[in-house]
C-alpha positions in Angstrom: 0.0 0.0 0.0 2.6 2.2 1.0 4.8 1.4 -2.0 1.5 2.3 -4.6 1.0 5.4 -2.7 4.5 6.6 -2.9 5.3 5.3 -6.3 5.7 8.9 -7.9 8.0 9.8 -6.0 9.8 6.5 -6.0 9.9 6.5 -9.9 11.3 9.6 -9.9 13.9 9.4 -7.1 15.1 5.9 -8.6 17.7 6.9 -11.3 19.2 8.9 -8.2 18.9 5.8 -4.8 20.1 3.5 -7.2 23.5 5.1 -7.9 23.7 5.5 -3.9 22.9 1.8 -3.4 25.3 0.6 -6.6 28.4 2.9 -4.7 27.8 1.0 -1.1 25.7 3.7 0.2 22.4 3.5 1.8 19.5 6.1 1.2 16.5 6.8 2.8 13.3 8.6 1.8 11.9 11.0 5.2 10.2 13.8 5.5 6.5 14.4 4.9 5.5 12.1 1.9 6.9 8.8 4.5 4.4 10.3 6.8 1.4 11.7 4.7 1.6 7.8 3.1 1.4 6.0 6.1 -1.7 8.3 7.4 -3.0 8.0 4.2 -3.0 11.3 3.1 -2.7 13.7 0.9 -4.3 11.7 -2.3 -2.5 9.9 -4.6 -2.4 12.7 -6.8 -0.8 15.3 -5.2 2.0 13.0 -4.3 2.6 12.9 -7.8 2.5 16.6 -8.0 5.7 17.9 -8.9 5.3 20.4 -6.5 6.0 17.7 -4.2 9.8 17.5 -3.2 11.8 14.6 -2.4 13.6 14.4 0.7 16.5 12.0 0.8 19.1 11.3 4.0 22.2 8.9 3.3 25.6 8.0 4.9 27.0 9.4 1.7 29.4 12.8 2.6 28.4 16.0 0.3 31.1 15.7 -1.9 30.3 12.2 -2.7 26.0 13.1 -2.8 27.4 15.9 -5.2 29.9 13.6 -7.4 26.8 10.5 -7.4 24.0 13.0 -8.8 25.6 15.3 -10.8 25.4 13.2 -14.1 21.9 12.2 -13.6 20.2 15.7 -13.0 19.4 19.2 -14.8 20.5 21.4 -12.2 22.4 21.1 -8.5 23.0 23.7 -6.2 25.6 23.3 -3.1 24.2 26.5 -1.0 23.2 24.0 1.9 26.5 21.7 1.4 28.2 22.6 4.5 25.1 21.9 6.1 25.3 18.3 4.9 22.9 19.3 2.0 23.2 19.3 -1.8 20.1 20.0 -3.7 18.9 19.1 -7.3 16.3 18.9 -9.9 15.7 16.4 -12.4 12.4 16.9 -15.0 10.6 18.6 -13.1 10.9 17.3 -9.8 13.3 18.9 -7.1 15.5 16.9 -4.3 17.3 17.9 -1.6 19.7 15.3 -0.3 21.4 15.1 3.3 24.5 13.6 5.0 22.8 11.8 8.0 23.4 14.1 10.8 23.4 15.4 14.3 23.2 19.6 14.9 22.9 21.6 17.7 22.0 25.0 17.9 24.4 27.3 19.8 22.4 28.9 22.5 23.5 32.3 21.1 23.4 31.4 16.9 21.1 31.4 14.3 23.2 28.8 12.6 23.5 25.0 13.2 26.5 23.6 14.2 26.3 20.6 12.3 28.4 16.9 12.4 27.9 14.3 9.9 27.0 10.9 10.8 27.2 7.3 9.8 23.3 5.6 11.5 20.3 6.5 10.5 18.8 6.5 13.9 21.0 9.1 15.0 20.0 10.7 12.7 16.3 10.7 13.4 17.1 11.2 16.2 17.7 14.7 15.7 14.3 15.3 14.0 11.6 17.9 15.4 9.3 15.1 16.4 8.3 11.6 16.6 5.9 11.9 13.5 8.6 13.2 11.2 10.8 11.3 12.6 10.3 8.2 10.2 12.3 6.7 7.1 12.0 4.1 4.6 14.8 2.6 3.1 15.5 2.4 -0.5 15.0 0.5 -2.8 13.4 -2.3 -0.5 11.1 0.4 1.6 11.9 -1.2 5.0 10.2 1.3 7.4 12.6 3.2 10.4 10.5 4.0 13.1 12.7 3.8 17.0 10.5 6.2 18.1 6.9 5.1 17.2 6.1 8.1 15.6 3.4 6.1 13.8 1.9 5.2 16.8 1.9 8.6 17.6 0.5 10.0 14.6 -2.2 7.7 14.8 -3.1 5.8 17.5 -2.0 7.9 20.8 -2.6 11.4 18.6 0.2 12.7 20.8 2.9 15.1 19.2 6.3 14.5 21.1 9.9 15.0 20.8 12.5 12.1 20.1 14.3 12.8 23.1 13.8 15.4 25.4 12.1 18.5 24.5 14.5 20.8 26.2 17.5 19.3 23.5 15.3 19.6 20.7 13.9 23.1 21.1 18.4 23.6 21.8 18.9 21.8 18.4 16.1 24.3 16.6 14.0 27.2 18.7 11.7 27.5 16.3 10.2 24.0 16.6 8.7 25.9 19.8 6.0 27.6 16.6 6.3 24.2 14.3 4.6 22.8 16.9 1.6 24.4 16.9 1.2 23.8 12.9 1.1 19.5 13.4 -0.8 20.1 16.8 -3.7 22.0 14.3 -3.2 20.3 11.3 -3.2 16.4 12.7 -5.4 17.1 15.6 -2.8 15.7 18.2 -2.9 16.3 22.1 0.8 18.0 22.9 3.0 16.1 25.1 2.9 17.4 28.8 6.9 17.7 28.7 6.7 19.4 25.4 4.5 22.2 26.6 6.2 22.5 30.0 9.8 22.8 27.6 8.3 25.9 25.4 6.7 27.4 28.6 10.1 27.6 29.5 12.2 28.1 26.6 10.0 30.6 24.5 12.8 33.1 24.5 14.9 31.2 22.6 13.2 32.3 19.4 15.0 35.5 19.9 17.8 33.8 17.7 15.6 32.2 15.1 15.3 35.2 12.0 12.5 36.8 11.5 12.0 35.3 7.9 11.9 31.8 9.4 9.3 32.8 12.0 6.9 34.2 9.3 7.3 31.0 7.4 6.0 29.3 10.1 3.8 31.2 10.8 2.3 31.5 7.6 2.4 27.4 7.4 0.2 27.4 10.6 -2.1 29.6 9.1 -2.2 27.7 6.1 -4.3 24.9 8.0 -8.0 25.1 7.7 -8.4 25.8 11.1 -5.5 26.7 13.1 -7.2 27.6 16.5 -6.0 24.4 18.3 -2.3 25.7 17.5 -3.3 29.2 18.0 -4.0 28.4 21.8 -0.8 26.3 21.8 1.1 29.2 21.2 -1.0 31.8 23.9 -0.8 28.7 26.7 2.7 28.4 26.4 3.8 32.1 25.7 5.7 31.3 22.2 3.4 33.6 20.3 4.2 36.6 22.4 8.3 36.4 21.3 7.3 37.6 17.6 3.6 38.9 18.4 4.4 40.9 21.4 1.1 42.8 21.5 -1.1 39.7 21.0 -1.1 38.7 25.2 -2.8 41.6 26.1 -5.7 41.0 23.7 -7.0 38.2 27.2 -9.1 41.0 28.5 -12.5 41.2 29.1 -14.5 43.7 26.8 -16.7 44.3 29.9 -15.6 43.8 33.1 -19.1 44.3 34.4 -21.0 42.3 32.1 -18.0 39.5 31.2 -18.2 39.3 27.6 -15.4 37.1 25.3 -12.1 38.5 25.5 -10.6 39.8 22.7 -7.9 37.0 22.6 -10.3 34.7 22.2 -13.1 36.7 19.4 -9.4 37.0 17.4 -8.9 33.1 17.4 -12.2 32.7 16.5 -12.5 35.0 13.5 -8.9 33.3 12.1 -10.6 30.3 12.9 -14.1 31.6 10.3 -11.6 33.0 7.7 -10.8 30.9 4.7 -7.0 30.0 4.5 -5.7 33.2 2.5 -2.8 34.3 3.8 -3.7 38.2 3.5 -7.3 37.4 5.1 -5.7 35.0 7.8 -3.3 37.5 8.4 -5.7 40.6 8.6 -8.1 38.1 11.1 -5.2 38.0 13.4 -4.5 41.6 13.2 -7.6 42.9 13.1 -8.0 44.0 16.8 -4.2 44.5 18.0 -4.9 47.9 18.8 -8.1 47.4 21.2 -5.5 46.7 24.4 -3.6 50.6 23.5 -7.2 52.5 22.9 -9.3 50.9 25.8 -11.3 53.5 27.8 -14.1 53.1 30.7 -17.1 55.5 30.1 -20.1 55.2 31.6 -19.6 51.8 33.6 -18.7 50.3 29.7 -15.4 49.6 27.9 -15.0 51.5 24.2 -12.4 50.9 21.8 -12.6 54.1 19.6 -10.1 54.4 16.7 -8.7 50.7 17.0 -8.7 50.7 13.3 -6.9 53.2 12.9 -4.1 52.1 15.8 -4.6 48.9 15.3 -3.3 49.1 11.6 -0.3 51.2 12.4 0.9 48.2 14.9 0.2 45.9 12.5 2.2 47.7 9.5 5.3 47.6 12.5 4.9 44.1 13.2 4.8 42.5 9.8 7.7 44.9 9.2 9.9 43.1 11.8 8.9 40.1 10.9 9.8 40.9 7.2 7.1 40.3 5.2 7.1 41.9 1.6 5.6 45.3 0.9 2.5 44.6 -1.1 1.7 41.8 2.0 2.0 44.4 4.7 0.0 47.0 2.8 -3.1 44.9 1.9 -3.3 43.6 6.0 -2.9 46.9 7.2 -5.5 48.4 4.7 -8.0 45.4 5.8 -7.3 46.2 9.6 -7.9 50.0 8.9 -11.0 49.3 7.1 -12.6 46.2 9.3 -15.0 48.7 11.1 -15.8 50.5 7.8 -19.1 48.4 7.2 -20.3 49.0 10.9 -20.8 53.0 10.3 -23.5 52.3 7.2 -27.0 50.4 7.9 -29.9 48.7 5.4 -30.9 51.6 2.5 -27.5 52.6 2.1 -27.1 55.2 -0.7 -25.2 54.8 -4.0 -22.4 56.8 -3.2 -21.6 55.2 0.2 -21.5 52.3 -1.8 -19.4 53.5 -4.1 -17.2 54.8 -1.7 -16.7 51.4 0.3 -16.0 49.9 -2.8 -13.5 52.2 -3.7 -11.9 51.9 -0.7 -11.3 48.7 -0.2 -10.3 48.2 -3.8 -9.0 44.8 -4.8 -9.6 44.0 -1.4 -13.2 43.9 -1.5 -14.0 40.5 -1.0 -11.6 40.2 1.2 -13.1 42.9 3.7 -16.6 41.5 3.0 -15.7 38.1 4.6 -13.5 39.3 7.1 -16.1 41.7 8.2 -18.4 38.4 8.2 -16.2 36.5 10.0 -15.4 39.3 13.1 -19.4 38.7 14.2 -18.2 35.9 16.9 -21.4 36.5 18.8 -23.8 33.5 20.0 -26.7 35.9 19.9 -28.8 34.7 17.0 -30.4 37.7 16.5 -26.9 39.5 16.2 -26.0 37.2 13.7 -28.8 37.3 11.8 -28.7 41.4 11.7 -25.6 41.5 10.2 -25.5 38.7 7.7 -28.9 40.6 6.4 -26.7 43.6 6.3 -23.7 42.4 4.6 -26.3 40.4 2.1 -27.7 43.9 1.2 -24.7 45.5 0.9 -23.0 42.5 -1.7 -26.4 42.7 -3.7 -26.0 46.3 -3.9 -22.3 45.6 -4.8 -23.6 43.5 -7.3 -26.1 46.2 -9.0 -23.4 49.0 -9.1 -21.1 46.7 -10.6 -23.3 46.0 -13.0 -24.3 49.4 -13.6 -21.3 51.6 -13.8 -17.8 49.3 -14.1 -17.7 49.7 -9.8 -14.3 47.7 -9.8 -12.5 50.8 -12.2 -14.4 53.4 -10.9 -12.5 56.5 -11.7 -13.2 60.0 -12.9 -15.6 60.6 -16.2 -12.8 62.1 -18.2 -8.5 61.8 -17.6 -6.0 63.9 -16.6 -4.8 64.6 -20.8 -8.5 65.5 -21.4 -8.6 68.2 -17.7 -5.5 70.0 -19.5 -7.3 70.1 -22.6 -10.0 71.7 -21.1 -8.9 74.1 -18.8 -5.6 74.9 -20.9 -3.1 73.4 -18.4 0.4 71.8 -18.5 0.8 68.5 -16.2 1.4 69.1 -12.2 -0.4 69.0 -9.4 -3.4 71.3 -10.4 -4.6 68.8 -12.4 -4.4 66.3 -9.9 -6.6 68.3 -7.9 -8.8 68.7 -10.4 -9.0 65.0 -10.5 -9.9 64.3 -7.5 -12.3 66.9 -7.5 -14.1 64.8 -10.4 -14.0 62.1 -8.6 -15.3 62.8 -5.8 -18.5 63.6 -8.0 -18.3 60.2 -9.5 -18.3 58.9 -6.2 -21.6 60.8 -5.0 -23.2 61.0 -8.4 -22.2 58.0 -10.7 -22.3 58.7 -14.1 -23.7 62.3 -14.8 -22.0 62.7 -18.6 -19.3 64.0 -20.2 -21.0 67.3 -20.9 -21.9 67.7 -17.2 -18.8 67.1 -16.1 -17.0 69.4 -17.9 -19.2 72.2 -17.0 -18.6 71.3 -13.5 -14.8 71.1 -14.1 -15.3 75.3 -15.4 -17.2 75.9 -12.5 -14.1 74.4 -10.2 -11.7 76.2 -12.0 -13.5 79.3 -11.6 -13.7 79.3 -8.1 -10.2 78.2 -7.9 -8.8 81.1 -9.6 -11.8 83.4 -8.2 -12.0 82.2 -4.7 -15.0 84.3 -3.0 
């Protein structure tokens, strides 16, 4: 069974094992695929996926994993070689091939000090957990499994550490976060010691970079519903080392009437959100600023201009954690504009509706079901208000769309056509003038080119003739 499910891979990785295996070497296939086939998952088909890549561990040294493959593959690259690692792609298909090994992490590195090794159960031994921590041999698929990870995976649904957790979070910090990702994504119970280990060694992920945190964290909200790793990371304090501000979200909203704390309305809109990673992102975001902008007034809590805060803390957070430009810009713009739909109510007029859509942009749809997703409320009656809301508002998305081009909504005539008119060489006048015409497309619509260009005189006048 194993061998059908993994026969992609396997006929692509064979022209490579069996040079390893003709040399007096021994080669071993890990990594997700070994356990994705053993659970039975993914399908077939995305195994054969050449997005798929092929993970091999041998006793060969890099130079001799470089020497073996380089005849029999389109491209190699040696970035990783003095971490044990040479990688390759043959039609299609990528590989990454590794000395068996043993690292350590120096307490004060972001590097791994890395030894080669002879035994593949050293070597596993060194993995992030039990459930990766798995191997089949090549070509005769003999399964290596010392630590019962398979049990683990799925019998006991317990995620756990080869050895101890303490050496393993040493070896890499950032398996602190990578746990959260298989607690979520294969429903497992963490291991008591585990969770006692990242309780106390969360500040190691000072040394992991920024880059790799994102990654993970990315990876974790990839899942189609994170929230059982989410709380991983809040009960043990790992997400506060690269989400500082996210703790203080566990307060009440009303300390008189006890209402859901913000911490845990956040996890459950991330938890409503499909799996996009701006939308996820945004969902997680969304309400950072509430702890910095919380005011009592009359005997209540308020929040006022959380957006606003909220999405300047968010464009300095994704900023540490480097995340590209356009990434940051589109969360920050869906945290600024989450409370945008709560100012408007049923018979809203076309040019609020314009003006939303505008707004938001590309983002539209985006905003509309994170806007959906941030009603956490068991009140039925709550819920059903604002669903009938949004519904209103997407059918009268639909008939302005339909109606006048909403998604390029701009101004009736360009900026060559406002110099023509008014007799005026490009620079910012005509910018202004612009956005003065837009602003009438956005209350009006469509009033006509004529119209508009009598409007545009009228503008100009004033401007030039102010009373």
């Amino acid at each position: 069974m194993i061998a059908e499910r993994l026969k992609p891979l396997l006929d692509d990785a064979a022209p490579l094992t069996e040079r390893f295996v003709a040399s007096g070497y021994r080669i071993y296939l890990v990594g997700g695929p070994v356990r994705d086939a053993l659970a039975g998952r993914p399908d077939d088909g995305d195994l054969a996926s050449r997005d798929v890549d092929i993970d091999l561990t041998t006793d060969a040294l890099p130079d001799a994993i470089e020497e073996l493959i380089r005849p029999a593959v389109d491209a190699i690259w040696t970035q990783g070689k003095r971490f044990g690692t040479i990688g390759a792609e043959r039609r299609g298909r990528r590989f990454e091939i590794t000395t068996h090994r043993g690292e350590a992490y120096d307490p004060s590195s972001r590097k791994p000090d890395v030894t080669f090794g002879h035994d593949i159960g050293v070597d596993l031994s060194r993995r992030d957990f039990t459930v990766n921590a798995m191997a089949l041999s090549l070509p005769d698929l003999e399964l290596i499994d010392p630590y019962d990870g398979f049990g683990d995976l799925m019998e006991r649904k317990v995620l756990r550490t080869p050895g101890s957790p303490e050496d393993s979070f040493s070896d890499d910090p950032l398996r602190m976060l990578r746990a959260a990702r298989f607690i979520a994504g294969w429903n497992l119970e963490p291991d008591p010691a585990l969770v006692d280990a990242a309780r106390e060694m969360h500040e190691r992920l000072s040394v992991v970079s920024p880059e790799r945190i994102a990654d993970e964290l990315d990876k974790l909200l990839a899942l189609p519903d994170p929230t059982a790793g989410m709380w991983y990371t809040v009960r043990t304090g790992v997400i506060g080392e690269f989400l500082p501000e996210f703790p203080a979200l566990e307060l009440e909203q009303d300390p008189i009437q006890r209402h859901k704390d913000v911490l845990a309305h956040t996890i459950a809109v991330v938890g409503k959100t499909r799996p996009d990673r701006i939308l996820r992102l945004a969902a997680l975001l969304h309400d950072i600023g509430k702890p910095k902008t919380r005011a009592y007034v009359d005997g209540g809590v308020t929040f006022h201009h959380h957006d606003v805060v909220g999405a300047r803390m968010a464009r300095a957070r994704l900023t540490a954690l480097r995340y590209p430009n356009d990434v940051i810009d589109d969360v920050v713009e869906l945290v600024a504009l989450h409370l945008r739909f709560h100012t408007y109510s049923l018979g809203w007029t076309d040019s609020a509706v314009r003006r939303y859509a505008t707004d938001a942009g590309p983002l539209l749809g985006r905003l509309n079901e994170l806007t959906r997703a941030d009603c956490t409320t068991r009140n039925p009656r709550k819920v059903k208000a604002l669903a009938d809301r949004m519904d209103e508002l997407e059918l009268r998305l639909a008939d302005l769309r339909r109606r006048e081009e909403l998604d390029a909504i701009r101004p009736e005539i360009d900026g060559a056509q406002v110099m023509e008119v008014l007799g005026l060489p490009p620079g910012p006048t005509v910018g202004r003038a612009l956005s003065f015409l837009l602003e009438i497309r956005l209350e009006e619509g469509l009033i006509g080119r004529d119209a508009v260009i009598e409007r545009l005189h009228r503008w100009w006048e004033q401007e030039n003739h102010p009373t």
